[in-house]
C-alpha positions in Angstrom: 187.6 43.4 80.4 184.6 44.4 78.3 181.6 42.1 78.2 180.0 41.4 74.8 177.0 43.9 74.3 173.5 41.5 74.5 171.1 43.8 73.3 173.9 44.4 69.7 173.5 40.4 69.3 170.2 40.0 69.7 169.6 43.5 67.2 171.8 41.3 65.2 169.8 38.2 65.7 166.5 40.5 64.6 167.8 41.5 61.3 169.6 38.5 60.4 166.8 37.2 57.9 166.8 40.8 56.0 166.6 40.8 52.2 166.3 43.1 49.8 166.2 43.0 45.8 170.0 44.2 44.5 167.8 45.8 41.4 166.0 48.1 43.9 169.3 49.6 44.8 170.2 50.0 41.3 166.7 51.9 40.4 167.5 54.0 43.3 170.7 55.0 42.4 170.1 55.1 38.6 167.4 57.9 39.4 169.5 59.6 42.2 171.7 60.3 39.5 169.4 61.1 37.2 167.6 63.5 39.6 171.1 65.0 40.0 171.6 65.9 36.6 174.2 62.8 35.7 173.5 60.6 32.4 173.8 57.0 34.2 173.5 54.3 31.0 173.4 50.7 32.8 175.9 48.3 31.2 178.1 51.3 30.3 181.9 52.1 31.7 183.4 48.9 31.1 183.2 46.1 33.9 180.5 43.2 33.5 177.9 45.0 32.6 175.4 44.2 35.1 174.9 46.0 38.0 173.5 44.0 39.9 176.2 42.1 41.2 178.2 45.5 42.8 175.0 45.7 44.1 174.4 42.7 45.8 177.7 43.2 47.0 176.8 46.8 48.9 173.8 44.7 50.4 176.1 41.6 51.9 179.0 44.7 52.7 175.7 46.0 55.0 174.5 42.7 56.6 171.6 42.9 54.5 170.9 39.3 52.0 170.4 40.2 48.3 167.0 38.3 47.2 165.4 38.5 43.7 162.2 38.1 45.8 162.9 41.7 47.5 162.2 42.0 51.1 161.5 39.2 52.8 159.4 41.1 56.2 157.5 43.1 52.9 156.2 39.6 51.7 155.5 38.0 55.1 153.6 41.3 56.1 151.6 40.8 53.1 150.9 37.0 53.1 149.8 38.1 56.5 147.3 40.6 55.6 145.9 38.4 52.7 145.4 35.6 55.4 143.1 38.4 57.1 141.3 39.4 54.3 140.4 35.6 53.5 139.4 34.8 56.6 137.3 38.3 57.4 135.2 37.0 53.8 135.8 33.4 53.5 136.1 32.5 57.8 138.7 30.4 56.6 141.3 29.7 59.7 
């Protein structure tokens, strides 16, 4: 009988809290088609309209939580840093 894999949950566990901004995949993919020669005009083909909702979609399909705020470890990282920097000038704790 095969025995759950620990280190898969716990990779799991890691990137549960993930996020990412659906309008980030969007931009990628508008200029991806762009780049590739393709006219892409958002809001065309029929459909809603908005594709940010396909593409929140794509991030939940990948385990990853669509978030207008972007990527959550980005903003942590950077709340980090700017605790640093105020308490290198400020020695603020």
């Amino acid at each position: 009988m095969d025995q759950p894999d620990v280190q898969q949950d716990h990779q799991h566990d890691e990137h549960h809290d993930e996020t990412y901004n659906p309008w980030s995949i969007v931009n990628l993919v508008f200029h991806h088609l762009a780049d590739a020669g393709l006219h892409p005009i958002l809001g065309g083909g029929g459909g809603s309209g908005d594709p940010g909702i396909p593409a929140a979609q794509l991030l939940a399909a990948l385990g990853i939580q669509p978030a207008p705020e972007g990527n959550r470890q980005v903003s942590r990282d950077v709340k980090q840093h700017l605790a640093e920097i105020r308490t290198a000038v400020f020695g603020e704790s």
